[in-house]
C-alpha positions as CSV (number, residue, x, y, z in Angstrom):
1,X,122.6,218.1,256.7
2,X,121.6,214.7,257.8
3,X,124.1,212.6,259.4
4,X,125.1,209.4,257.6
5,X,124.8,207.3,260.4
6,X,121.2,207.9,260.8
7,X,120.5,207.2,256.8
8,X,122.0,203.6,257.8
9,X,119.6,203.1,260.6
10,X,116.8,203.6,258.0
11,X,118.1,201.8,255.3
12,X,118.7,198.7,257.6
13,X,115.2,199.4,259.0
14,X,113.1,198.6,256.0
15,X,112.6,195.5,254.8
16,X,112.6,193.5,251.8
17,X,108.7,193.0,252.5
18,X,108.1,196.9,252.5
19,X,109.5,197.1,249.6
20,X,107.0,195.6,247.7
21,X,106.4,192.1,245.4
22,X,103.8,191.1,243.1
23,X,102.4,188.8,245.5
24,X,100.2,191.1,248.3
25,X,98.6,192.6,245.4
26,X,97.6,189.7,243.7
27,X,96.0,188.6,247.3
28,X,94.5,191.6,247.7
29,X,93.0,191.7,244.3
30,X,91.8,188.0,245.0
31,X,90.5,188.8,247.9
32,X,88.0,191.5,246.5
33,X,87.1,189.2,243.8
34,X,85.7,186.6,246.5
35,X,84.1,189.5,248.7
36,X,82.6,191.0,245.5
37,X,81.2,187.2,244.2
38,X,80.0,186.1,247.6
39,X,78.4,189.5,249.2
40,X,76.4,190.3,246.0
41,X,74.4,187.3,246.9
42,X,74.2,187.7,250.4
43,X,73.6,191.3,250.7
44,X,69.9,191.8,251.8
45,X,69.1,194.5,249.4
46,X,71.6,194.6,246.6
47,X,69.6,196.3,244.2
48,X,68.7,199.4,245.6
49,X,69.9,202.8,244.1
50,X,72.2,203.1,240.7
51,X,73.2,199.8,239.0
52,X,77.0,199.3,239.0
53,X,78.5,199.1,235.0
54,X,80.3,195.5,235.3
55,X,81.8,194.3,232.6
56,X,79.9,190.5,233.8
57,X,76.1,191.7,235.7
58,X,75.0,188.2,235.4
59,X,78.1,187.3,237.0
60,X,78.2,189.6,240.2
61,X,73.9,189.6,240.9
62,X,74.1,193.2,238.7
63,X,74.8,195.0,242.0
64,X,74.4,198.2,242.8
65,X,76.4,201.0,243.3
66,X,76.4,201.1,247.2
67,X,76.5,197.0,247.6
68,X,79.6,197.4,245.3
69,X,81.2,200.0,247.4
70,X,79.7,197.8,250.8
71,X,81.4,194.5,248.9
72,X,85.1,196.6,248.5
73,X,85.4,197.6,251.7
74,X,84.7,194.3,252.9
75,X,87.1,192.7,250.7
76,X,90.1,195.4,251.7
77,X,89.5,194.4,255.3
78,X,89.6,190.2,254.0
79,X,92.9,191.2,252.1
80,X,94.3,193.2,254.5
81,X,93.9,190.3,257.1
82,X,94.6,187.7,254.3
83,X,97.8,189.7,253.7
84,X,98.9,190.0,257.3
85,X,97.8,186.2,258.2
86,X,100.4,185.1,255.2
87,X,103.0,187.6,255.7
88,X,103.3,186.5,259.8
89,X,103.6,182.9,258.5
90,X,106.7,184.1,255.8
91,X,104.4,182.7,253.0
92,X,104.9,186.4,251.3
């Protein structure tokens, strides 16, 4: 049985923020569009192995499979920090 006290503690415990809004994933989203635009130019060899099915190739240097993966990664770490940068100034 757990005690009621306790289930107040928690429920005062989480945030609004934790929760969850429209707005982090928007950023995040945002945030891997940028990485995904910029790093397909800048990778040094972005055409190497399997080509990636975008729906624009033109658009994002027709990467390849591993620069794609490379480019998402670096975009979760942007968003993440993008996210946390905004979310310590109570923009979101």
């Amino acid at each position: 049985m757990i005690n009621s006290n306790l289930l107040a503690v928690i429920e005062s415990a989480v945030s609004d923020s934790a929760l969850g809004n429209w707005q982090k994933p928007l950023v995040m989203f945002i945030c891997n569009l940028l990485a995904l635009f910029v790093l397909s130019r800048v990778i040094w060899h972005p055409h190497v192995g399997p080509k990636m099915p975008l729906p624009f190739p033109e658009l994002f240097n027709n990467i390849s499979v591993p620069a794609f993966l490379a480019s998402m990664s670096a975009g979760h770490l942007l968003g993440v920090l993008a996210i946390m940068a905004l979310n310590n100034s109570q923009v979101i």
